[in-house]
C-alpha beads as a LAMMPS data file, in Angstrom:
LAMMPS data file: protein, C-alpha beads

84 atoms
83 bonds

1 atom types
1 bond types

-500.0 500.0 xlo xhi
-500.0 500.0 ylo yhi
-500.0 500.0 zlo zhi

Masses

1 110.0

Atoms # bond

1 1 1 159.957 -481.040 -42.232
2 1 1 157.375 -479.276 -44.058
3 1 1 155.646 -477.899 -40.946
4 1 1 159.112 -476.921 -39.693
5 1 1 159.762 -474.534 -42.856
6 1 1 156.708 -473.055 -42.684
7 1 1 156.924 -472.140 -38.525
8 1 1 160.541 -470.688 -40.011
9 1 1 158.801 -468.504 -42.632
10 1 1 155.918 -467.657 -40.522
11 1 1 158.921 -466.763 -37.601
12 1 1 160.954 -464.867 -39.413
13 1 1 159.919 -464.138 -42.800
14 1 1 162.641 -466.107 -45.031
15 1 1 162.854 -469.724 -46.315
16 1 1 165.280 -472.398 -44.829
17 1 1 167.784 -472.608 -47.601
18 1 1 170.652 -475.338 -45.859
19 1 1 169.463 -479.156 -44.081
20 1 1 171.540 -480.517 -41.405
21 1 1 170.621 -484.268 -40.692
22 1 1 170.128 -484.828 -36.840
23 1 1 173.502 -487.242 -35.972
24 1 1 174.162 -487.252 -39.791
25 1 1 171.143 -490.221 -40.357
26 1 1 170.592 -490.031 -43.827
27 1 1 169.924 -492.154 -46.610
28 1 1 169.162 -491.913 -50.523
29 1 1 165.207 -491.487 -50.276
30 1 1 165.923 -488.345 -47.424
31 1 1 168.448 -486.931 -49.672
32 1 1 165.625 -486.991 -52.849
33 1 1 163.140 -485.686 -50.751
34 1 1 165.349 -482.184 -49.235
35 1 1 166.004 -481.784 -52.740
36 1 1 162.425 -482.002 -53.287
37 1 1 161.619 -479.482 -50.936
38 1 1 164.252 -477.030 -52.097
39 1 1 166.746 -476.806 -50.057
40 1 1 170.382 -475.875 -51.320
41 1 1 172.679 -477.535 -49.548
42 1 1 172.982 -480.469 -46.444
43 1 1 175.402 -481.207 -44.215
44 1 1 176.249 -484.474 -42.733
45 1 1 178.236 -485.519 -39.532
46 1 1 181.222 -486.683 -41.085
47 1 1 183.920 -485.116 -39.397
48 1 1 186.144 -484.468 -43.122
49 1 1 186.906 -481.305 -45.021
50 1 1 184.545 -481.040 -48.109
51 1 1 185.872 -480.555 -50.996
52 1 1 182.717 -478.449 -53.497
53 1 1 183.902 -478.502 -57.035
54 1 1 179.918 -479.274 -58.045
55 1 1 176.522 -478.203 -57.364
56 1 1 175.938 -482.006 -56.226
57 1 1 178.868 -481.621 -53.686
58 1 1 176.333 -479.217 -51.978
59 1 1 174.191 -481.696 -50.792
60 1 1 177.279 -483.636 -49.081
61 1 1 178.913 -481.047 -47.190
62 1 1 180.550 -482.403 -43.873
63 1 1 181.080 -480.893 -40.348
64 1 1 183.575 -481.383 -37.425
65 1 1 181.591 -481.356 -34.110
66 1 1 182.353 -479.893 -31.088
67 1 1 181.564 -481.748 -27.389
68 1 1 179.463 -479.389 -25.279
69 1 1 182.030 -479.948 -22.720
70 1 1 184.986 -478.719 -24.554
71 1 1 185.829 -474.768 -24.785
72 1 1 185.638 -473.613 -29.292
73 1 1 189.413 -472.853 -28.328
74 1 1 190.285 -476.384 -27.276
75 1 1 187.983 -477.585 -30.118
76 1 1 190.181 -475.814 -32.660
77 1 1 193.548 -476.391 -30.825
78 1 1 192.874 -479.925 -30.999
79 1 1 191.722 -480.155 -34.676
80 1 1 195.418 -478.112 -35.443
81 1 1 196.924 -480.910 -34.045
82 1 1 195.026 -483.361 -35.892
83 1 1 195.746 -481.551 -39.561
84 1 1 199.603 -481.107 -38.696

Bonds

1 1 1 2
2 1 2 3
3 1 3 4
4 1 4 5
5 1 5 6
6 1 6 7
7 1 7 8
8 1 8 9
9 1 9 10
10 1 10 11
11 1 11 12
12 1 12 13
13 1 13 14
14 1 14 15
15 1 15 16
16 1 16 17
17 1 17 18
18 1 18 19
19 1 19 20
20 1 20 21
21 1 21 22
22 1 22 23
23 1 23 24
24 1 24 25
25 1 25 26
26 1 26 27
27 1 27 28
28 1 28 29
29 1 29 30
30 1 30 31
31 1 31 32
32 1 32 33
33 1 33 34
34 1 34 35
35 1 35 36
36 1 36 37
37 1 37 38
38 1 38 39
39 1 39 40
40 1 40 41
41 1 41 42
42 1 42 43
43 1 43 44
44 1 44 45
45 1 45 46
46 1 46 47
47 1 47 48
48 1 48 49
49 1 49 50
50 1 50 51
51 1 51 52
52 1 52 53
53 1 53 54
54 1 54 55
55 1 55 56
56 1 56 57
57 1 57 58
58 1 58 59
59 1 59 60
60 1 60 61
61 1 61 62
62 1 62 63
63 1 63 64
64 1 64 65
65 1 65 66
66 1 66 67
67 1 67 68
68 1 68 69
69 1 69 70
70 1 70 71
71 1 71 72
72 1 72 73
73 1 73 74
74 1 74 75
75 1 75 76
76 1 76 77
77 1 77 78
78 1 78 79
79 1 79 80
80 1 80 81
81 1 81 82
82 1 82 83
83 1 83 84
């Protein structure tokens, strides 16, 4: 992770300020350690609507994935359907 930010800076001049966990593995001692390494915020796999009332919420933030083989308009049709 460390050798990643750095190739980022070194790339393109700015710091990584957000962690997504590959397939939303994550666990108490990854969570203290991307604080550690100051990042701001993480998002997870859960497919949920995050509610951020706290700074701590930050490093919980969820995400709704979309198949590769399914078009961003069927992705959102579908999640309509889901909410209604």
């Amino acid at each position: 992770l460390t050798k990643f930010n750095d190739r980022m800076y070194e790339e393109l001049g700015k710091k990584t300020t957000a962690f997504t966990f590959p397939f939303g593995a994550k666990s108490e001692a990854t969570i203290k350690v991307v604080k550690e390494m100051g990042f701001k915020a993480m998002l997870d796999c859960e497919e949920k609507i995050t509610e951020i009332s706290t700074e701590e919420d930050l490093y919980n933030i969820h995400r709704f994935l979309r198949p590769n083989n399914m078009s961003t308009k069927d992705f959102f049709e579908n999640k309509v359907k889901i909410a209604a």
